[in-house]
N, C-alpha and C positions, 0 to 999 in steps of 0.2 A: 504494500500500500504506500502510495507516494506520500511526500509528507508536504504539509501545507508551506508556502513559497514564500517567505518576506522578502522584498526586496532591499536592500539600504538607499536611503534617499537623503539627499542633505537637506536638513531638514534647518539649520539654523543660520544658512544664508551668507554661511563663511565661504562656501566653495573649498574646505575641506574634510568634512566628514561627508559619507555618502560618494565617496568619487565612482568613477564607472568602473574605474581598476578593483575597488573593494569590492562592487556589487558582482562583477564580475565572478571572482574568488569566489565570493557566496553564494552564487547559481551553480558553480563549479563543483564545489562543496557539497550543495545538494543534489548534483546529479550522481557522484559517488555513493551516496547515501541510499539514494532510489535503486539505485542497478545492486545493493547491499538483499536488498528487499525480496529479490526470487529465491535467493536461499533459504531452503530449510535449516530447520534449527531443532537438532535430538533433542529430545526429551524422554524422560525414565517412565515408562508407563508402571505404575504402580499397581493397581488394580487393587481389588479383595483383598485384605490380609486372610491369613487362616488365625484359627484357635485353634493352640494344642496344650492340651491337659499336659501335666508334667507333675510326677511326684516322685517321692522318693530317689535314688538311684538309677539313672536313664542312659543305658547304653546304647549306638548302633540306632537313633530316635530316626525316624523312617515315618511321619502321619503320611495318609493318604493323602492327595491333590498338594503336597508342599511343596513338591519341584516347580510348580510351577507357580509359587507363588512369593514375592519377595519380601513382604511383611508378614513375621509370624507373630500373634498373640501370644505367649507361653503365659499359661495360668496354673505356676503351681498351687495346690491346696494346703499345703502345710510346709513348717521348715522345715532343712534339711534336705531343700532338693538338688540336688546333681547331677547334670548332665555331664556324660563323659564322652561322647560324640554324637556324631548328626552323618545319616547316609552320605560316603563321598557322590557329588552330584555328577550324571552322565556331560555336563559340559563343565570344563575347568574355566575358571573364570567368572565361577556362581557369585554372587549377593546374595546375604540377608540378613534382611533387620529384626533383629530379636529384641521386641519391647516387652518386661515384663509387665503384663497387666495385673498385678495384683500386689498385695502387702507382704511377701514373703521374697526372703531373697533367694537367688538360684546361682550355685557355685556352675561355672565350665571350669571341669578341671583336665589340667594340663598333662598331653598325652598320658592317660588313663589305662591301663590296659584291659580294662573292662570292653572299650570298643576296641573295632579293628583296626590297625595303622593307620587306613585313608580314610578314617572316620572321626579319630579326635581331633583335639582340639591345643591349639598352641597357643597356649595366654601370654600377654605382655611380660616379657622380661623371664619368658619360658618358665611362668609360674601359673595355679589356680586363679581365676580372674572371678569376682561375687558382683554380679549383676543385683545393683540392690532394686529394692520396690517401687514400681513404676519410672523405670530406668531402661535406656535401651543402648545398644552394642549391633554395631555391623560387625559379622564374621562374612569371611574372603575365603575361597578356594583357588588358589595360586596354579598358573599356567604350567609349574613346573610339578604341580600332584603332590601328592604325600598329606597334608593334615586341612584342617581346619584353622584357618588364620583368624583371631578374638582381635578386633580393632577397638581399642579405647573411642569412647567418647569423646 
């Protein structure tokens, strides 16, 4: 969409603001701007979050419909809960935002042997990372495979 055109005009009778050379410049300006305008511009489609239950001890965590989906709700029901991986995903290079929705906090802890290899999780500074109550954490699957990447907030 073009953008509305002002011209510069001299407007206070000096015969120097407003010259033809500035206005010039500024039609110039705005044809760059215009021809900017057929470009698309990515955008992260979001979609649905899921909800997924989470209590106790969670190994190898796999909910139905979560591959394809980048917001996950985790609602643990009591403390104590731990996740110790998440299905490695069939394309490397996954997202997802894990917000917990609730008042209980949730450990990722750090390569776990509870899950398999390509399914834990690597917290900052190669430690347990606690995701407190209604707080959230992007974890990354790395081009290069092997875990689950826990990105700080």
């Amino acid at each position: 969409m073009p953008i509305t055109r002002t011209p510069i005009i001299d407007d206070d009778g000096s015969g120097q603001t407003g010259t033809v050379l500035d206005n010039a410049w500024k039609q110039e300006l705005y044809g760059q701007i215009d021809a900017l305008g057929g470009q698309a511009i990515s955008t992260l489609a979001i979609g649905s979050p899921i909800t997924v239950p989470v209590a106790g001890i969670m190994a190898n965590l796999d909910p139905p419909g979560s591959a394809a989906k980048i917001v996950w709700f985790l609602t643990p029901t009591a403390a104590g809960t731990n996740l110790t991986g998440i299905k490695a995903p069939a394309v490397e290079g996954t997202q997802h935002l894990l917000i917990n929705a609730s008042g209980y906090p949730i450990i990722f802890s750090n390569a776990h042997a509870t899950s398999s290899p390509v399914n834990q999780f690597i917290g900052p500074g190669y430690a347990d990372y606690s995701l407190g109550a209604w707080n959230a954490a992007w974890i990354y699957y790395p081009n290069i495979g092997g875990s689950w990447i826990v990105l700080k907030p």
